[in-house]
C-alpha positions as CSV (number, residue, x, y, z in Angstrom):
1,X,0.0,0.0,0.0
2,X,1.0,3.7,-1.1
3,X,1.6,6.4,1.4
4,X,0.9,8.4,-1.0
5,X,-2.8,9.2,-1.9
6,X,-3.8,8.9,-5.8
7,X,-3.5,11.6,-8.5
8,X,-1.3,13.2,-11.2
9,X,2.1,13.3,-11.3
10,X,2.6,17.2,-10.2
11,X,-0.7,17.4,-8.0
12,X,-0.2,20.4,-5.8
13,X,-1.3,21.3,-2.2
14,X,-0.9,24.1,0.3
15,X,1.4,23.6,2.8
16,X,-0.8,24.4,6.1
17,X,2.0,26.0,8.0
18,X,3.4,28.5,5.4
19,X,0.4,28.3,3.0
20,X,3.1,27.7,-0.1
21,X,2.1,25.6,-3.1
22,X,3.9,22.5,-3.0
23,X,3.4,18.9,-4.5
24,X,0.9,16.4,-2.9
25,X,3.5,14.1,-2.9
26,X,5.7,16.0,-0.5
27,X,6.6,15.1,3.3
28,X,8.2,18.0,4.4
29,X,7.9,21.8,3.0
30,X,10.7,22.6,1.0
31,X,9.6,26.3,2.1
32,X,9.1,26.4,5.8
33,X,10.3,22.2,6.2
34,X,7.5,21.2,8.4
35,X,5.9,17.9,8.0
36,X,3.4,17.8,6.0
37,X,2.4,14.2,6.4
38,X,3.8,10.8,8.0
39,X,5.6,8.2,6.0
40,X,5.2,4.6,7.2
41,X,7.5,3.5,5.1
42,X,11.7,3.6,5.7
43,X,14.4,6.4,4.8
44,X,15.2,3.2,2.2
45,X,12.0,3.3,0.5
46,X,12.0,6.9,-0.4
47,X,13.4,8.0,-3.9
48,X,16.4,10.0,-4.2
49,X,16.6,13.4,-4.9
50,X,19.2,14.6,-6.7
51,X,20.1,18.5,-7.1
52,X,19.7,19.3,-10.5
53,X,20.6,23.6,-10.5
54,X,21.7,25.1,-8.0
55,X,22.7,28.8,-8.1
56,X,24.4,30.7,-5.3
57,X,25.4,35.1,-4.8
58,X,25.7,37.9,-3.6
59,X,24.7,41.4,-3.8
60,X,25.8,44.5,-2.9
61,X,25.9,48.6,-3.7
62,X,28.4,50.5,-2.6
63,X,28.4,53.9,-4.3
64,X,28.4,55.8,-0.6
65,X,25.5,57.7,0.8
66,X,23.1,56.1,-1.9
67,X,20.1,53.1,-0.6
68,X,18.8,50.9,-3.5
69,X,15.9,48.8,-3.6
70,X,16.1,44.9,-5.1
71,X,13.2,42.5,-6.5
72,X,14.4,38.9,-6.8
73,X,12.5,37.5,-9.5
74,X,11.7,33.1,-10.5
75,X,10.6,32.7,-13.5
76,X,9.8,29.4,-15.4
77,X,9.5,28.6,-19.0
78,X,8.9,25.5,-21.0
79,X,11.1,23.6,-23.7
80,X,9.0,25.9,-26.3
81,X,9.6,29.4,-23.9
82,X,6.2,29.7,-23.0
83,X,5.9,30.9,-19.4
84,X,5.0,28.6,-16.5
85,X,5.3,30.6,-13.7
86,X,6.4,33.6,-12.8
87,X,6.5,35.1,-9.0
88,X,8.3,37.9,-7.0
89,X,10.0,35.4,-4.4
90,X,11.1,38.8,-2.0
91,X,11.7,42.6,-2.5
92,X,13.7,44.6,-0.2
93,X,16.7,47.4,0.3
94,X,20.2,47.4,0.5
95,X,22.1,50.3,2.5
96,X,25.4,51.1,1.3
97,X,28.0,48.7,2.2
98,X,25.7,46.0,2.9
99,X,25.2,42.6,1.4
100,X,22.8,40.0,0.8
101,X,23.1,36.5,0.1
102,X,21.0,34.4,-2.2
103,X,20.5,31.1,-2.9
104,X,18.5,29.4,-5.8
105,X,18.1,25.4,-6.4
106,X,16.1,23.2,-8.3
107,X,15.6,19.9,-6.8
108,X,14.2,16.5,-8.9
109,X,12.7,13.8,-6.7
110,X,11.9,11.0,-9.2
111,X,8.1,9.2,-9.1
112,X,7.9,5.8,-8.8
113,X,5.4,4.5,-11.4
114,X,2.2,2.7,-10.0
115,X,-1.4,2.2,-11.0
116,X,-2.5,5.1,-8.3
117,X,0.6,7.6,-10.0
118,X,-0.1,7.5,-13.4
119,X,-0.6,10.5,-15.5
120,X,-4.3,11.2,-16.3
């Protein structure tokens, strides 16, 4: 027996702590990396996930006596450049001399293929 309920391959949810969109399939927010649900099954049983892009810097303006403001931007595109998604992830300001890190990464956790996980 599944512990994970029927559906699509990419089925989202909300997450009910942080209220982000994440797959139905998920244990644990990637956002706020809460439990979402408990897995009967062993650390053995679950499919890898691999890192597939992950994208790491840093920011910072230092012309003196001068603030600027920063929106970081995800956007998403199919294999034909049509847009998926496209959301404002965080906005904010950088004093001079300051800097910010960021961190971007995409991670692939493959599906295991089932009679309850097939595409519809």
């Amino acid at each position: 027996m599944s512990a994970v309920r029927p559906g699509s391959i990419g089925t989202t949810r909300v997450c009910p702590h942080c209220k982000a969109t994440v797959l139905a399939s998920a244990s644990i927010c990637p956002g706020c990396r809460h439990h979402l649900r408990f897995n009967a099954g062993t650390a053995a049983d679950a499919p890898a996930t691999r890192t597939a892009l992950r994208i790491e810097g840093t920011i910072g303006h230092d012309v003196a006596g001068e603030s600027c403001e920063y929106c970081v931007v995800v956007s998403i595109s199919n294999q034909h450049g049509e847009k998926i998604a496209r959301q404002v992830v965080g906005v904010g300001a950088l004093p001079p001399g300051e800097r910010h890190s960021y961190s971007f990464s995409v991670e692939l956790m493959p599906v295991r293929s089932g009679p309850d996980r097939r595409k519809a």
